[in-house]
C-alpha positions in Angstrom: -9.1 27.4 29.3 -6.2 25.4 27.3 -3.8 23.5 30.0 -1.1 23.6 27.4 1.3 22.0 30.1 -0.8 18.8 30.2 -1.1 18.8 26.2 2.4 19.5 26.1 2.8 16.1 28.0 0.4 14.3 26.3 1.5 15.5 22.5 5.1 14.1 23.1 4.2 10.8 24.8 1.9 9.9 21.7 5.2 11.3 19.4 7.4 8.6 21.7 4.9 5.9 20.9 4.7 6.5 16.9 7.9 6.4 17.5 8.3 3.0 19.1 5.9 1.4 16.5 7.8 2.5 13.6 11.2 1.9 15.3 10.4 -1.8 15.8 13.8 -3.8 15.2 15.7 -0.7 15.4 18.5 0.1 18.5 18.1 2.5 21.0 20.3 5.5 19.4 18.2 5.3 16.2 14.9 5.5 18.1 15.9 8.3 20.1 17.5 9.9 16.5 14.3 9.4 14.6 11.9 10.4 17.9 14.2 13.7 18.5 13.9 14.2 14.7 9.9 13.8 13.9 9.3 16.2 17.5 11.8 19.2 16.2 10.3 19.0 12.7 6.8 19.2 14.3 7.8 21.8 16.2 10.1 23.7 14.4 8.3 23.5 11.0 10.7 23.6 8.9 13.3 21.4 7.8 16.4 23.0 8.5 18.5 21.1 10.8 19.2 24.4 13.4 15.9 25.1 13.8 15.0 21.2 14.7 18.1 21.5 17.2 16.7 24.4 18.7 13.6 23.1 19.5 14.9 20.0 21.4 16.2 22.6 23.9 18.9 20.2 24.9 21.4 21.3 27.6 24.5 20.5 25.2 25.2 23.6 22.8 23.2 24.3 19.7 26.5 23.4 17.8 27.1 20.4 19.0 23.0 19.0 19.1 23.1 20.5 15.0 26.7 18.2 14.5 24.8 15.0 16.4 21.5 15.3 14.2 23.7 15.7 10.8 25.8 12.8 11.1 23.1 10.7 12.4 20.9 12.3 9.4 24.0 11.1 6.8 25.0 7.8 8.5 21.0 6.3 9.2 21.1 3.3 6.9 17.9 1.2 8.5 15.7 3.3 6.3 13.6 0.6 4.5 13.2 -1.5 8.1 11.9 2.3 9.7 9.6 2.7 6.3 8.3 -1.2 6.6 7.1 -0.3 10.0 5.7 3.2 9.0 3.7 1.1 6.4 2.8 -1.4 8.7 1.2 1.5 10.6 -0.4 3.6 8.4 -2.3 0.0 7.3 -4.4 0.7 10.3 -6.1 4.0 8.2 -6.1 1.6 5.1 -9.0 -0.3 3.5 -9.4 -2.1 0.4 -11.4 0.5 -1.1 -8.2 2.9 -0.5 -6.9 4.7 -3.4 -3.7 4.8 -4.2 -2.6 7.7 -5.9 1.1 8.2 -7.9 2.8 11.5 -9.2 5.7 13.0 -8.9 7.0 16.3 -8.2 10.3 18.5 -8.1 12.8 19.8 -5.6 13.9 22.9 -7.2 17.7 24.7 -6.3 18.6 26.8 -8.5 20.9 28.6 -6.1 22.3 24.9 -5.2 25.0 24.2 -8.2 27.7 22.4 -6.2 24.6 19.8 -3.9 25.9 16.3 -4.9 24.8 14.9 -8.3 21.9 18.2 -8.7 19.9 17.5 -11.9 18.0 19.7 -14.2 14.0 20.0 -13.3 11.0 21.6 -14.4 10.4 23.7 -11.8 6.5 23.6 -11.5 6.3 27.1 -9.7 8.0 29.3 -12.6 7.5 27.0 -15.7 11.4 27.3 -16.2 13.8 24.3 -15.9 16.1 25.1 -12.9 18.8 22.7 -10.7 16.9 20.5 -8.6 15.8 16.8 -7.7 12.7 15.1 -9.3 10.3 13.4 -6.5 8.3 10.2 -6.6 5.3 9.9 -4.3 2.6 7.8 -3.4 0.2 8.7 -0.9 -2.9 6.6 0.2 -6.6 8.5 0.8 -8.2 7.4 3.8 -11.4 6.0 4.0 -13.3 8.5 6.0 -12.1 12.1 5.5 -9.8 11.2 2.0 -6.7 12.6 3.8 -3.4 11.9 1.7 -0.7 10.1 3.7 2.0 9.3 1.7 3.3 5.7 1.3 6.2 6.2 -0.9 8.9 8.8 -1.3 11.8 9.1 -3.7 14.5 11.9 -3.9 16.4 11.2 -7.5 18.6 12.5 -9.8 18.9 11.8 -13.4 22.8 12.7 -13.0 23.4 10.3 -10.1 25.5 7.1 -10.8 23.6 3.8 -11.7 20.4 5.7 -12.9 18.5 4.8 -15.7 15.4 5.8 -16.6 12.3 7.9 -14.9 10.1 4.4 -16.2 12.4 2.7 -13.5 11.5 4.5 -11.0 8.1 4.4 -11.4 8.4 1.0 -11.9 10.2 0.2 -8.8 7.0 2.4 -7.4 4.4 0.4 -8.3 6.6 -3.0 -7.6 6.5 -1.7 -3.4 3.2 -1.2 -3.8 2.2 -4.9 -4.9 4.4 -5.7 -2.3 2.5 -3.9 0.9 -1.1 -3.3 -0.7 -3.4 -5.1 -2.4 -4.3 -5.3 -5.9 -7.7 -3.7 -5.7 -6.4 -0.9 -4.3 -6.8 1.5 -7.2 -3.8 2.8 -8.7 -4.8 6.4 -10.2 -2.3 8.5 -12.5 -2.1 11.4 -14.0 -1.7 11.2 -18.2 1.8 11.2 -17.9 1.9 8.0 -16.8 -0.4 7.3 -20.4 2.3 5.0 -21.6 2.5 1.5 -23.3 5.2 -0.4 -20.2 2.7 1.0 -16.9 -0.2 -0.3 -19.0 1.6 -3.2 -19.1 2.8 -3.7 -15.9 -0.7 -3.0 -14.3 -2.7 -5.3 -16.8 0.1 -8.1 -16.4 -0.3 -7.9 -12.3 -3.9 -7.6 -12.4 -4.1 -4.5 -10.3 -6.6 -2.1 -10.9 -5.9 1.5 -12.1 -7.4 4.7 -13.7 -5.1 6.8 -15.8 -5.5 10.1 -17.4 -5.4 9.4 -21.2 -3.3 11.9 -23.6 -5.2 13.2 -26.7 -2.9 11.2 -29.1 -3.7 7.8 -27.9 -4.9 5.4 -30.6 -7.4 2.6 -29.0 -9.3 -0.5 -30.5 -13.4 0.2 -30.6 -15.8 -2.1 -32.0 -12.5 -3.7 -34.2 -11.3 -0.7 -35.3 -8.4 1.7 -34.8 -9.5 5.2 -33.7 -7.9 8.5 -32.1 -9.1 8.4 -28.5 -9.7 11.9 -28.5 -11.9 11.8 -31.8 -14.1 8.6 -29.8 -14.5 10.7 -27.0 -16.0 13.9 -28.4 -18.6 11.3 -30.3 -19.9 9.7 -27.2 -23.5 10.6 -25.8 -23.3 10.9 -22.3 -25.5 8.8 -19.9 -25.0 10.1 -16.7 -24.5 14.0 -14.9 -23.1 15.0 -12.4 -22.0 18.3 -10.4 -18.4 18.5 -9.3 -17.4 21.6 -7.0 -14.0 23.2 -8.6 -11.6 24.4 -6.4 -12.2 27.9 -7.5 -15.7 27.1 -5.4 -17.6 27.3 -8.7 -20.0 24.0 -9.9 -19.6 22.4 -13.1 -22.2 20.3 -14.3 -20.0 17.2 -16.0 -22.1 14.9 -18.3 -20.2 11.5 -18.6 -20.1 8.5 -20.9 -18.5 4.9 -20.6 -17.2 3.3 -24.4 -15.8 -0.3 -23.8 -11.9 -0.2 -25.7 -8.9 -2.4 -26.4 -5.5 -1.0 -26.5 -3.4 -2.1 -29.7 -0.5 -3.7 -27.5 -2.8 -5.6 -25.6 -6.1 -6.7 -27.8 -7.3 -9.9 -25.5 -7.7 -6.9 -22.5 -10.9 -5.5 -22.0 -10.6 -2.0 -20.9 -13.3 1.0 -20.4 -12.5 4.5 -21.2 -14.9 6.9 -19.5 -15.2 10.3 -20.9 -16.4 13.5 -18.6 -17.4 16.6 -20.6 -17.5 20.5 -18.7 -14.4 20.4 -16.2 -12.6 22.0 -19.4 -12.4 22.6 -22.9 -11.2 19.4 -23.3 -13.0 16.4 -22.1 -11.7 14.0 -19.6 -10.9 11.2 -21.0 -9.7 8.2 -18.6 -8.8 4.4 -19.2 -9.6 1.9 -16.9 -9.6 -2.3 -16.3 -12.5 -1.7 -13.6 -15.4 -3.6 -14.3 -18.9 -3.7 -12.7 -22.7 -4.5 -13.8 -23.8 -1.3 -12.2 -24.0 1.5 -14.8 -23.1 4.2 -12.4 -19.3 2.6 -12.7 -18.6 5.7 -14.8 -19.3 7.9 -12.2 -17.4 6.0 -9.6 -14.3 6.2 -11.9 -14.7 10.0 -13.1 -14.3 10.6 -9.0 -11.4 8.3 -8.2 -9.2 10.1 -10.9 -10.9 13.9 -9.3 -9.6 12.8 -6.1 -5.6 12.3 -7.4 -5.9 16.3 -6.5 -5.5 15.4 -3.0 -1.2 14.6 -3.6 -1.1 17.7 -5.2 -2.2 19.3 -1.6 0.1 16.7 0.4 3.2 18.3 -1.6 2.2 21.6 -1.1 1.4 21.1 2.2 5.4 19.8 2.4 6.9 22.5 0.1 4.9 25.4 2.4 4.5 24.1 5.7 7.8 22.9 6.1 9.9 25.1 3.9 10.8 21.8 2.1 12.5 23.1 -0.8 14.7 25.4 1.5 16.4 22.3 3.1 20.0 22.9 3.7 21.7 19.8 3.6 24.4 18.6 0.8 24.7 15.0 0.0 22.0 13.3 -1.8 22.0 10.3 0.9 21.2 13.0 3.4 18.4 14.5 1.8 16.5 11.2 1.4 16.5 10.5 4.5 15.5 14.1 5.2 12.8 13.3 3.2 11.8 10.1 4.7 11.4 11.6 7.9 9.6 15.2 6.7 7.5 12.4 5.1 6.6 10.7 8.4 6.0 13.5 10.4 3.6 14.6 7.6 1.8 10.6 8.0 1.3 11.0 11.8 -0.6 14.3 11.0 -2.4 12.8 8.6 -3.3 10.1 10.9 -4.8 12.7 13.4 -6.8 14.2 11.0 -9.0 10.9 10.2 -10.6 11.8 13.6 -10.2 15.8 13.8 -13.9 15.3 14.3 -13.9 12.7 17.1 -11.2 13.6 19.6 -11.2 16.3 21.6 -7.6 16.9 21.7 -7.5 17.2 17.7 -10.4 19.7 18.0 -8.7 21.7 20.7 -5.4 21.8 17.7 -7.9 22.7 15.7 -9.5 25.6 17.8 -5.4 26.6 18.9 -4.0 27.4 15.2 -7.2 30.1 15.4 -8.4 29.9 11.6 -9.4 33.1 10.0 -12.2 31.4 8.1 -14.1 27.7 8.3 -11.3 25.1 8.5 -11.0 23.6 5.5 -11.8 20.1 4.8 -7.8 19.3 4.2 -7.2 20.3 8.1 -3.2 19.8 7.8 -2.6 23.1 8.0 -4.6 23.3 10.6 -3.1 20.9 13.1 0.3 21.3 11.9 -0.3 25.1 13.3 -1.9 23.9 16.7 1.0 21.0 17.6 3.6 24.4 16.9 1.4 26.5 18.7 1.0 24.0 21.8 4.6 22.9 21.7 6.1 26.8 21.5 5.0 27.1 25.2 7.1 24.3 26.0 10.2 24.4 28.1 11.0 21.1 28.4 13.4 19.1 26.0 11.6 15.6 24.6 14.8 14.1 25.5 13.9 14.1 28.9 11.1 11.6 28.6 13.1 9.5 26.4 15.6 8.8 29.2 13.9 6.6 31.0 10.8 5.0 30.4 7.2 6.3 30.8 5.7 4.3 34.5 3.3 1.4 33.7 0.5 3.5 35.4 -0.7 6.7 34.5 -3.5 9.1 36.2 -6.6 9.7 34.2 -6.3 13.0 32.2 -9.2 14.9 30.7 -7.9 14.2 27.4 -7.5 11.2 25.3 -4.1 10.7 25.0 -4.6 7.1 23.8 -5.6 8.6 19.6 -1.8 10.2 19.9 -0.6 6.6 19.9 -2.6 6.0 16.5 -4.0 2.6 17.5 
């Protein structure tokens, strides 16, 4: 028997404490803003503004709880403080052996013209270029299940004032990064970051990185000048190894490891490992890790296999939560839309590091009622049980945030201490 009463309880006093955490330095309205905000978005699952305000089942009208919610939505200006302490959070899921993977993405509105400062995008779904908003993202893998919480988000437009280039805002990516995580924590892109200023900016910090290399990079082997792609197909491969495809088919991968020097930067010492079978093409990746243990190349060729998992966190976004369907205007609004679909996404991701420990997290599991064997990337998953569990609630959240929570508490037969995430 589910007591969805006392999970219920127990789901939206561990939402109040994330809450807290992340709200450090921040008044009283904002924390009540950003608590009412991450609960409706759980619950509602989707990112439109009425459906948040009717899951907060407030006593005011609907009207006037959407009007309160989109002005606080425009006018929240504490957003890198309330990121900081997000950060500062999510550390506790975070060891040096985290990877650190960038990409970006696209917002696409082609039925949007008049949104302020809407750019043209590639629209990844139809191949066509549509109006939209390009995305920057960085999400960090946790250590035990590899589950992608996102560390960085950034809404742009290349028609908004005082923009300059997509390199910037990569650059300014990897520049918050140095700042909160260490520079061992591999930094893995995709080969359309292959480009002479992020070499340059990763070798000149000393941080460690795999990144997809394009087929018309020229490289420095054994003193000479050579076509990357023509160095890889005449490596001999050393090592094999089986990787799963997502079509649930196994490809047997044989893979190589050539020491290189980039013509920009001949005093560097790079490697570029090549992995033959996941296509027609081989896999060709450059990187400045370094280690007397020959199986490096196999380390490396499943880093860069694991960059799949942000391609999962924004689908996860895009279908969960509708994101592309949001319906506010102003391009400060939608940032900080996106900061806070973003966070609710982190504290589900935090739950999922021990969907195999708590019992709570296993009941979520056993609540969304799976057709088939829950997946390894169990978002989807819990994301269904917290709507499932909160759906039978009548109670608004605002009630517990009116007064605080007594400094006692009876013993439940759940954990409600993992909803605090540490």
């Amino acid at each position: 028997m589910t007591h969805y009463s006392m999970m219920n309880s127990n789901i939206k006093r561990g939402i109040i404490r994330f809450s807290e955490k992340i709200c450090e330095g921040l008044n009283r309205p904002s924390f009540k803003f950003i608590t009412q905000m991450i609960y409706g978005l759980l619950n509602a699952q989707s990112c439109h503004i009425s459906e948040v305000a009717r899951k907060l089942n407030e006593k005011t009208s609907l009207k006037k709880t959407i009007e309160r919610l989109c002005r606080n939505l425009k006018d929240f200006a504490e957003q890198e403080q309330l990121f900081a302490n997000y950060i500062k959070k999510v550390k506790g899921c975070i060891s040096e052996r985290t990877i650190l993977i960038i990409d970006g993405s696209d917002i696409a509105k082609p039925c949007s013209p008049k949104m302020e400062h809407i750019g043209s995008v590639l629209d990844g779904s139809s191949g066509k270029y549509a109006d939209g908003y390009q995305t920057l993202g960085v999400t960090a893998l946790t250590p035990e299940r590899k589950m992608p919480i996102c560390v960085y988000t950034r809404v742009y437009s290349d028609t908004e004032p005082g923009f300059k280039s997509e390199n910037i805002e990569v650059l300014n990516a990897l520049d918050f990064l140095s700042l909160h995580f260490k520079k061992n924590n591999i930094r893995a892109l995709d080969r359309g970051y292959d480009s002479k200023i992020y070499y340059e900016r990763l070798m000149g910090e000393k941080e460690s990185f795999v990144i997809r290399a394009k087929k018309n990079r020229i490289v420095l082997h054994q003193g000479k000048r050579v076509n990357i792609y023509d160095l890889a197909e005449g490596t001999k491969s050393k090592f094999s190894l089986k990787i799963r495809r997502r079509a649930g088919k196994v490809a047997d991968c044989k893979i190589s490891i050539v020491p290189i020097r980039l013509p920009f930067a001949p005093e560097q010492e790079l490697n570029l490992v090549v992995c033959k079978g996941i296509g027609k093409e081989p896999l060709m990746l450059i990187t400045n890790l370094k280690s007397n243990d020959e199986r490096l190349s196999l380390t490396i060729t499943k880093v860069y296999l694991l960059r799949w998992k942000i391609e999962e966190f924004y689908g996860f976004k895009k279908q969960q939560f509708d994101f592309e369907d949001f319906r506010v205007r102003s391009l400060a609004t939608i940032r900080n839309l996106d900061m806070l679909v973003t966070i609710a996404i982190g504290y589900i991701g935090l739950i999922s590091e021990k969907a195999d420990e708590r019992r709570i997290v296993m009941e979520l599991i056993e609540i969304s009622k799976r057709i088939y064997e829950t997946p390894k990337f169990v978002f989807y998953a819990i994301a269904d049980g917290l709507y499932n569990v909160m759906a039978k609630s009548s109670r608004s959240i605002s009630d517990m945030l009116r007064k605080k929570p007594p400094s006692f508490q009876l013993s439940l037969p759940y954990d409600m201490g993992f909803y605090c995430v540490g």
